[in-house]
N, C-alpha and C positions, 0 to 999 in steps of 0.2 A: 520245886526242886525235883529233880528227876534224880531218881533210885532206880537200884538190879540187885535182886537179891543173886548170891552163887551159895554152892556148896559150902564154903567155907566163912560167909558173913553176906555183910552188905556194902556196896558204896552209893556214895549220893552225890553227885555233880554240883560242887555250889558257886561253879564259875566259869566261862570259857571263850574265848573270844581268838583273832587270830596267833596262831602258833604258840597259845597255851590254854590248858585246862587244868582248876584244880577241884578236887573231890575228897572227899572223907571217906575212909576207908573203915569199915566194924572187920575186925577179927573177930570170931568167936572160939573161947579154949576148945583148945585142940588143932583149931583151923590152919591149914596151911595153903599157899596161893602154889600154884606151879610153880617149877625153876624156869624161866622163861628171857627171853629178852625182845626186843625190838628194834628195826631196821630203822624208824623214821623218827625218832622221840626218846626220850633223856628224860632222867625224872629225878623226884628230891623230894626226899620224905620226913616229916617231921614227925616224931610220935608225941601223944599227947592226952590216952591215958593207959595206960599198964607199963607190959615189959613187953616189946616186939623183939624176935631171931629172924636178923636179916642177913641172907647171905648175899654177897657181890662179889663175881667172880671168883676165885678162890676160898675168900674170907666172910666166915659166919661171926659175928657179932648179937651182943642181948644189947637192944638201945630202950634206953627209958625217957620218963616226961621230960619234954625239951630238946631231948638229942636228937640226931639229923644226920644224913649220909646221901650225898649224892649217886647217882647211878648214871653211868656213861650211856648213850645212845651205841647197843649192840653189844652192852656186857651182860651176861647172866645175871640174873636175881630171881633175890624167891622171900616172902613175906610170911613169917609164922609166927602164930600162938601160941607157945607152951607151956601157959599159964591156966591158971584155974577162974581167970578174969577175964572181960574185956578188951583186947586191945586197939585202939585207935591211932590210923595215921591220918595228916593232911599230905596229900600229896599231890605235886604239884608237877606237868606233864610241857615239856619245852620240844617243839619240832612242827614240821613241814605237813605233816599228819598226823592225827591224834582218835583215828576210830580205833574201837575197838577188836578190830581183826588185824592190827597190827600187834599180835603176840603171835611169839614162833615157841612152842612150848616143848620142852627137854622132858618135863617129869611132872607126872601131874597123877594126884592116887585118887583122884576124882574120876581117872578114868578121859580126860576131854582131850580130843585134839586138835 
């Protein structure tokens, strides 16, 4: 299984074949991913342990175990911790390309562009 640790956790690739890929995302509290979005890919997040703050376009939301939020191909989102735990997504990645330099990133306190 192929991992990448970042700033804000780790994910781990546990699948990917043509025009999807899904991985397990680690928040760690505190962690927050950039406000970003993508040109070529759509995605669908499931969480499945803590509380995740996800925003989509507009609307910031806390989803907990089980809950789930689609994200459009080229809307904003952004993945956060604000918890004093672990938070885990599976997420699941639909489109035409699916590397990792397909993020166009708005806001990131990590610093990355």
């Amino acid at each position: 299984m192929y991992s990448e640790t970042r700033p804000w956790g780790t994910f781990f690739i546990l699948d990917e074949g043509v025009g999807f890929k899904v991985k397990r995302i680690a928040v760690n509290p505190g962690g927050r991913l950039s406000l970003q979005s993508h040109k070529h890919r759509g995605e669908h997040w499931t969480v499945v342990t803590g509380v995740a703050t996800v925003t989509v376009g507009e609307k910031v939301q806390d989803l907990s175990r089980s809950q789930h939020i689609d994200i459009p191909k080229g809307d904003k989102h952004r993945l956060e911790n604000n918890t004093g735990g672990l938070v885990e997504i599976i997420e699941v990645q639909f489109g035409d390309y699916l590397g990792e330099d397909d993020i166009i990133r708005y806001d990131d306190v990590y610093n990355r562009t």
